[in-house]
N, C-alpha and C positions, 0 to 999 in steps of 0.2 A: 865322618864318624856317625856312625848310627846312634839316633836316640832311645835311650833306655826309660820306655812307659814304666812313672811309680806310681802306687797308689797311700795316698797317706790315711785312708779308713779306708775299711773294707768291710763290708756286711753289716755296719751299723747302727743299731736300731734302739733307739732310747726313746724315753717317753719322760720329761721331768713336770712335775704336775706344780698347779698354783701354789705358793707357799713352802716348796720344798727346799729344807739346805743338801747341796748336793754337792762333793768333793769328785773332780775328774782326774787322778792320780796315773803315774807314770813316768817314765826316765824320758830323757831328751830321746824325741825321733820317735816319740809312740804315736805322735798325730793328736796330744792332748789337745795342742793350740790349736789346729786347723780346726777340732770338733767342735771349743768355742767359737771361733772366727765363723763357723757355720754357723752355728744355734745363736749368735749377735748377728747374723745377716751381714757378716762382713765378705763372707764366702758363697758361692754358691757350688754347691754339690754337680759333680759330672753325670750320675746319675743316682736315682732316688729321689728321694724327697724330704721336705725342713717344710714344719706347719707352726706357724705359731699366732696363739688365740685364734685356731679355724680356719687361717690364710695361710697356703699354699705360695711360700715368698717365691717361687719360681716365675709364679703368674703376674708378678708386680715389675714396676716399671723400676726405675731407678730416684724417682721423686714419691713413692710408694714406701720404697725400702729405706730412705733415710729418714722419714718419718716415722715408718714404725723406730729406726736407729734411735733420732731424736725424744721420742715419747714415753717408748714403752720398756727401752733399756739403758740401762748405765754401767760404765767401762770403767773397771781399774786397772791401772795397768804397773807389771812390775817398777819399771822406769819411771814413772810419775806422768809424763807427757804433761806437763805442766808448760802455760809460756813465760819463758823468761824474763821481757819485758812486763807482763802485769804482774801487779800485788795478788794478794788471795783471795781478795773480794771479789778482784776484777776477772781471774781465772774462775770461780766459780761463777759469776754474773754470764761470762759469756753463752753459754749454753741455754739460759734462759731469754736471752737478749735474739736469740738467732728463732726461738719458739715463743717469738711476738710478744713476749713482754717488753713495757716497757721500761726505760732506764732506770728508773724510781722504783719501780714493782720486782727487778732483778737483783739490783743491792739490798733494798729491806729483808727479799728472802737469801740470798747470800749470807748477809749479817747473822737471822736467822739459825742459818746451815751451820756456820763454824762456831756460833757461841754454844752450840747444842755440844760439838767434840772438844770444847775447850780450846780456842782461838781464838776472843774474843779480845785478848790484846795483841794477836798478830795478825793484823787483818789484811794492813796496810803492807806487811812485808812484802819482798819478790821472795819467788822460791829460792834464791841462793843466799837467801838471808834466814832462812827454814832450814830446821834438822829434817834428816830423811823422815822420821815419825809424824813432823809436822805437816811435811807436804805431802805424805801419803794422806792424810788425815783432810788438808784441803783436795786432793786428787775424790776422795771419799762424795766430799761434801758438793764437787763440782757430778761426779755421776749423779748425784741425787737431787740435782738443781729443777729437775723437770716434773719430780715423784714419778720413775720408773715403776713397774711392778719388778723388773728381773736387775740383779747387778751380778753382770758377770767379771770376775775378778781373777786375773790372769799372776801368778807368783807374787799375791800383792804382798808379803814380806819378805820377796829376795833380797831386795838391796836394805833390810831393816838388820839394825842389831836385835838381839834377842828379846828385850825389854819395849821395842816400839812394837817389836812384831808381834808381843804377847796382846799392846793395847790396839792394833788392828782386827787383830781376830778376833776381840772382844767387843769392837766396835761390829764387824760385820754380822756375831750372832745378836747387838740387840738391835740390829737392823734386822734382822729374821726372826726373834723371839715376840720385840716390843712391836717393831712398824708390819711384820706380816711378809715382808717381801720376799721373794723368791731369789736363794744368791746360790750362784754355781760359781766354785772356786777351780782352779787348775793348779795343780802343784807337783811336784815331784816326792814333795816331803811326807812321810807317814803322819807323823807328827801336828802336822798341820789338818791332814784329811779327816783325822780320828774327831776333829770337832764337829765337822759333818756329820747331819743325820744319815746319812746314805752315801756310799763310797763304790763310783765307777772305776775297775781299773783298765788301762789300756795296755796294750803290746803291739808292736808292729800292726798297728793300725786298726789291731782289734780288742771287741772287750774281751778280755780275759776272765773277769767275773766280779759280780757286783755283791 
């Protein structure tokens, strides 16, 4: 059987600057996620180029790129990716524990992390002992374990009811408003983009218009 070359972007060319909120909006199959999974350095582009703070991630090695992964960005992700076996302290800790702090220095700021979103009596739980709102909420708090400048946040209130997912989004603008940070969101939902300062749309792999 012969293979059929597909391109999941095609022509595109964005520029998102320091401090910017930015919604990447589009229906299943538009190539939102690959543009993230690029601009997070999870991907690298077949051809073209991904620059982030002035480095050309093409030229990096693979102990390059999980360091920028580790430092300079934080991942939310629909499903939580949370581990099962830890509490919330311990799933937030992680991250900092892998970026040389040490054990004492990663739980105080853990601690920190969730009394800031209100978790400060579910610290000790595992996630299956968390509502979806909660663990999105420690999912939040573990991206932010390292102070990223960017958090990119993939359908972060797919799997919320309506009422967590109003307090996620309201977490992530005073993480844009108060802390400064740079957050690009991906959604399908109009509803969700319109809080975006800036709204990219996609279509079969291209922007359609921003």
């Amino acid at each position: 059987m012969k293979e059929v070359e597909t391109h999941a972007l095609r022509g595109v060319n964005v520029r998102i600057e320091r401090g910017e909120y930015v919604a990447i909006i589009g229906q299943s199959g538009s190539g939102k996620s690959t543009l993230m999974h690029i601009i997070g350095c999870l991907d690298t582009p077949t051809k073209g180029s991904v620059v982030v703070e002035g480095r050309e991630i093409s030229e990096l090695n693979d102990d390059e790129l999980a360091k920028i992964r580790r430092q300079k960005i934080g991942f939310v992700f629909q499903a939580f990716n949370l581990i099962g076996s830890l509490t919330a302290i311990e799933n937030v800790a992680m991250p900092m524990r892998f970026n040389g702090y040490t054990k004492t220095e990663s739980i105080k700021h853990a601690k920190e992390l969730l009394k800031r979103v209100g978790l400060e009596k579910r610290m000790n739980h595992k996630p299956n002992e968390l509502s979806g709102g909660e663990q999105q909420r420690v999912a939040i708090c573990r991206a932010l374990a390292n102070d990223p400048e960017i958090i990119l946040a993939d359908e972060p209130t797919g799997n919320l009811d309506s009422k967590s997912g109003s307090e996620i989004i309201a977490l992530l603008e005073e993480l844009h408003g108060k802390m400064g940070k740079t957050i690009v969101m991906v959604t399908h939902d109009q509803s969700l983009a319109k809080h975006a300062k800036r709204q990219i749309r996609l279509k079969d792999g291209q922007i359609l218009n921003e």
